[in-house]
Every structure is written in structure tokens, then in C-alpha cells.
KEBATI-460606 format. One line per 10 residues: their letters; for each residue x, y, z of C-alpha. Coordinates in steps of 0.05 Angstrom, whole numbers, always signed. Layout:
BEGIN
A = X,Y,Z  ... $
// end
This chain:
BEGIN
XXXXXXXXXX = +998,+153,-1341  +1051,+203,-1321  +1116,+167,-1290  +1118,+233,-1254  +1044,+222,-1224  +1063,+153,-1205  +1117,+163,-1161  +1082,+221,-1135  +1026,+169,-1123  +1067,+116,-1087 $
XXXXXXXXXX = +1100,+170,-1042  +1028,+190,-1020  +999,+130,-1008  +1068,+104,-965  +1049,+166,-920  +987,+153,-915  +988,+81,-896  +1037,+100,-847  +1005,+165,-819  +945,+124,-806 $
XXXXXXXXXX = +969,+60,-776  +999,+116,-725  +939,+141,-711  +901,+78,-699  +967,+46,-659  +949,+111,-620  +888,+90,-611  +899,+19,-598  +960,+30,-550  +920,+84,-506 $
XXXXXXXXXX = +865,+34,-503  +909,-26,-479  +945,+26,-425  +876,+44,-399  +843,-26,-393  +815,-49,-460  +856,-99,-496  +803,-103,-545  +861,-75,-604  +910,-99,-568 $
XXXXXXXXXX = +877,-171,-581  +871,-161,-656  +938,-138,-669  +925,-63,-682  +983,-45,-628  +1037,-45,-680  +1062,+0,-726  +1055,-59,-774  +1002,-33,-827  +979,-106,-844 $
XXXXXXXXXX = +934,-116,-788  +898,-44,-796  +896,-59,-875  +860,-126,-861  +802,-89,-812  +799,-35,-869  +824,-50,-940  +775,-12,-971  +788,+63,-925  +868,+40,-926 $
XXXXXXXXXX = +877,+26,-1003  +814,+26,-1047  +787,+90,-1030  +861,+125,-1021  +886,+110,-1090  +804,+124,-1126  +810,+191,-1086  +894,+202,-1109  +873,+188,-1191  +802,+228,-1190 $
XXXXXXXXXX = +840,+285,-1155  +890,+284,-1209  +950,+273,-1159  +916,+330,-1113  +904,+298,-1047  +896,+230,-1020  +837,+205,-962  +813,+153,-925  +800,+121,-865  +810,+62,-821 $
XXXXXXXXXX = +791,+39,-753  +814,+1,-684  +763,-35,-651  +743,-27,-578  +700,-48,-520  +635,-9,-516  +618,-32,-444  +689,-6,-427  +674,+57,-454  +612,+68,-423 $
XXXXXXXXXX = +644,+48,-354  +699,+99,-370  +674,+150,-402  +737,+192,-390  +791,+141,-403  +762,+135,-471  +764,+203,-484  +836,+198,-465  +831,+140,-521  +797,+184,-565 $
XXXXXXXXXX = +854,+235,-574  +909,+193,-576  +903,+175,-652  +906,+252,-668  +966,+258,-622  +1005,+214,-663  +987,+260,-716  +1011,+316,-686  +1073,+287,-662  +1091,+263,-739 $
XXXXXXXXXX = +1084,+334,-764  +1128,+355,-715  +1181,+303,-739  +1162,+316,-803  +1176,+392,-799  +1234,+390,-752  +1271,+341,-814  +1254,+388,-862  +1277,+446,-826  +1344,+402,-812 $
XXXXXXXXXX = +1358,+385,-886  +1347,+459,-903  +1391,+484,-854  +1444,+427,-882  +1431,+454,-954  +1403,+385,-972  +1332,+417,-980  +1313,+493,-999  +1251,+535,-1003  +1216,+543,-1074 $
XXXXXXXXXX = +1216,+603,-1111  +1166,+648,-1084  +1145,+665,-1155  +1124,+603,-1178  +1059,+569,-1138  +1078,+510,-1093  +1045,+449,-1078  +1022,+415,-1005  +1074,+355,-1034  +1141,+413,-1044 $
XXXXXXXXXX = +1141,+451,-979  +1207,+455,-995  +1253,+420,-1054  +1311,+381,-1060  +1372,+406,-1091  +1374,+337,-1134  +1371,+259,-1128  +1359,+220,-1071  +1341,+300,-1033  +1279,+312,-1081 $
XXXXXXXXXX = +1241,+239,-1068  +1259,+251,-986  +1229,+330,-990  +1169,+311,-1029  +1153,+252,-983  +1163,+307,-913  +1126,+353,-942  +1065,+298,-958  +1077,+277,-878  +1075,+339,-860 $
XXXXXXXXXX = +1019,+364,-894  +972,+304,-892  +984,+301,-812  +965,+372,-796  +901,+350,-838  +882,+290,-799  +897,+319,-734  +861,+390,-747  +793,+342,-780  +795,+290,-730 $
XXXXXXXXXX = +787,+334,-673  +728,+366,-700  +677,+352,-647  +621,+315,-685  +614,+244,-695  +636,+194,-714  +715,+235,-705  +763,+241,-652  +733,+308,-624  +669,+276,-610 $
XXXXXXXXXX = +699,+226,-571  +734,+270,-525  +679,+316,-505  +668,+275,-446  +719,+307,-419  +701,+382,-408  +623,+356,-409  +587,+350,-341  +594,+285,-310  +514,+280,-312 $
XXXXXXXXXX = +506,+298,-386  +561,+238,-404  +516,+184,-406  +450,+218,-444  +514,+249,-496  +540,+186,-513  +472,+154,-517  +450,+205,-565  +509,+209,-607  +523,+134,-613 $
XXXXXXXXXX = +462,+124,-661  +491,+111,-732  +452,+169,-766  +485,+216,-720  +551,+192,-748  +529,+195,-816  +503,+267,-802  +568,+282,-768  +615,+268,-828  +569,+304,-871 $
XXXXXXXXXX = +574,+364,-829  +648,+360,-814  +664,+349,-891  +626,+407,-903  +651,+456,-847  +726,+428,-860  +748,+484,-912  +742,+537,-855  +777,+491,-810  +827,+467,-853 $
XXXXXXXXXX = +855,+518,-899  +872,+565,-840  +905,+510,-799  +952,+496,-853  +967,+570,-871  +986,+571,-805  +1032,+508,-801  +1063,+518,-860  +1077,+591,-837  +1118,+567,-777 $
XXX = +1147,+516,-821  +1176,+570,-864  +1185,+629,-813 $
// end
């Protein structure tokens, strides 16, 4: 395999174990501040990744690094989890909402990091846009101007990228995502209870992902446009 491809591969699949051990540390921390220590309990308050590989090794490597090498170093998904207390939930339906967007704010606030360093090393010459004439990837938002710069843009522009995907996807409101979860709060407090009811049964999530996988290209592609845009304005 290309040594190229490889590195490429490693830098991904860094981010992404770190992007979403964030997200589920979102999860898990919101949870804990709002009365469930149910994540709290099994260690998924820590921006360790061990603990969140051990609930999902299969969403956190296996399918990650199958998705990276079919892709052909294109893109790299997955999934993981942080467990909580349905009767909590159910008692609260607003506080887990709260819950519910907190893994997709820690998204949002690594693309802002994300973007703000790569706007930084630009502006110190470390970093510099790529030629407009030659078609850019969502891993060289911008390029190094050699060594240890090239490795640190490639891996920004991966963060920044792969965040403004999971946050834009995981707030789409069907389940089993984010956005589902949060409905509760603009719903009626009387429809809360039938809602969650409903939407709780597992062929609703299956449903869900199949309908949010195939409505994310219309969601997607214009969000990034758009970030990338004010990355670059």
C-alpha cells in the first residue's frame, strides 16, 4: 500500500478517535451535570478514548479503518455510544435533550479550534491556501509550506472537516441521532411522552439512519461549502 495512504490513514483515524470520544465525553459529562451518572459510572467522562473504544470497538476502529481502505483514503465513519439511564430520561425529558446536544456541541466547538489554528498558522505563513487551479481535498484545506507544517495542516483540515460532518448529521432530527433527541425541547410538553414512546422502538432507529444516510448529501455538502467558505473568506 501507498506510504502516502498510510499516514494519511493514521492521521484520520487519530481525529476520529478523538473527535468522537469528545462527543460522547459531551454526552457523558452533560449527563453527570444533569443527574445521571450512568457514563459517569463507566468511565466515559474522560477524554481518554480507551473506555469509549471498549463500549464500541467495532463503530471506533473496525468499521473506521474498513470504511478509510474501501473509500480509497476518501472519508472515514463510525460510531460509538455513552450509555444512560432510560427512567432518567423519561423523568426528564428536557434535561436529556440538553444531554442530547451536548455531544454535537463538542463538535462544533472542535471545528472552531480547528479553524481558528488554521487560520493562525496561515496568518504566521506556517500554512497557505492551495492553488485554486488544482482540486483540493476535505484533508488540505490549506497546506504546509514543508515538514513538520504539512502533517499539522492535513490533520486541521481532517478536524475540521470531519467535525462540521458529525455535528451537521447528528443533529438531523430522526432517530437514533442527536436531533431526535432534542426535539423534546420545542415539542409540546403533552406530545413528549407518546414521541419518545413511539420513536424509542428499534425499527424506528433502524428507519431513522436509513433515512438520514440517505437525505445527508443535501444536508451535508451545503454545510461544508459553507464552512469551508468562512474558513477561507
Amino acid at each position: 500500500m501507498d506510504p502516502q495512504l498510510l499516514a494519511l490513514g493514521l492521521v484520520w483515524f487519530v481525529v476520529f478517535v478523538f473527535s468522537t470520544t469528545c462527543h460522547e465525553a459531551g454526552h457523558a459529562w452533560a449527563a453527570l451535570k444533569l443527574g445521571d451518572p450512568t457514563a459517569y459510572l463507566g468511565g466515559q467522562v474522560s477524554l481518554n478514548p480507551i473506555p469509549h473504544v471498549q463500549r464500541e470497538p467495532f463503530g471506533m476502529v473496525l468499521v473506521p479503518l474498513l470504511s478509510f481502505g474501501l473509500s480509497g483514503g476518501g472519508w472515514m465513519f463510525g460510531w460509538a455510544s455513552a450509555p444512560f439511564d432510560p427512567h432518567w430520561a423519561a423523568r426528564y425529558p428536557r434535561r436529556s435533550a440538553w444531554m442530547a446536544l451536548a455531544g454535537p456541541a463538542a463538535n462544533l466547538v472542535l471545528v472552531v479550534l480547528a479553524g481558528l489554528a488554521l487560520r493562525i498558522g496561515f496568518a504566521a505563513e506556517l500554512f497557505a491556501v492551495p492553488d485554486p487551479a488544482q482540486k483540493f481535498g476535505l484533508d488540505s484545506l490549506f497546506v504546509g509550506t514543508g515538514g513538520a507544517t504539512d502533517a499539522l495542516a492535513t490533520a486541521l483540515s481532517v478536524a475540521f472537516t470531519l467535525n462540521v460532518v458529525l455535528f451537521v448529521f447528528n443533529l438531523i432530527p430522526l432517530p437514533p441521532l442527536d436531533g431526535s433527541g432534542a426535539l423534546p425541547l420545542v415539542l409540546p410538553a403533552s406530545w413528549v411522552a407518546r414521541y419518545r414512546e413511539w420513536f424509542s422502538h428499534p425499527a424506528m432507529g433502524f428507519l431513522g439512519l436509513i433515512v438520514a444516510w440517505r437525505v445527508s448529501g443535501f444536508v451535508l455538502l451545503p454545510a461544508l461549502r459553507f464552512a469551508i467558505g468562512l474558513l477561507h473568506s
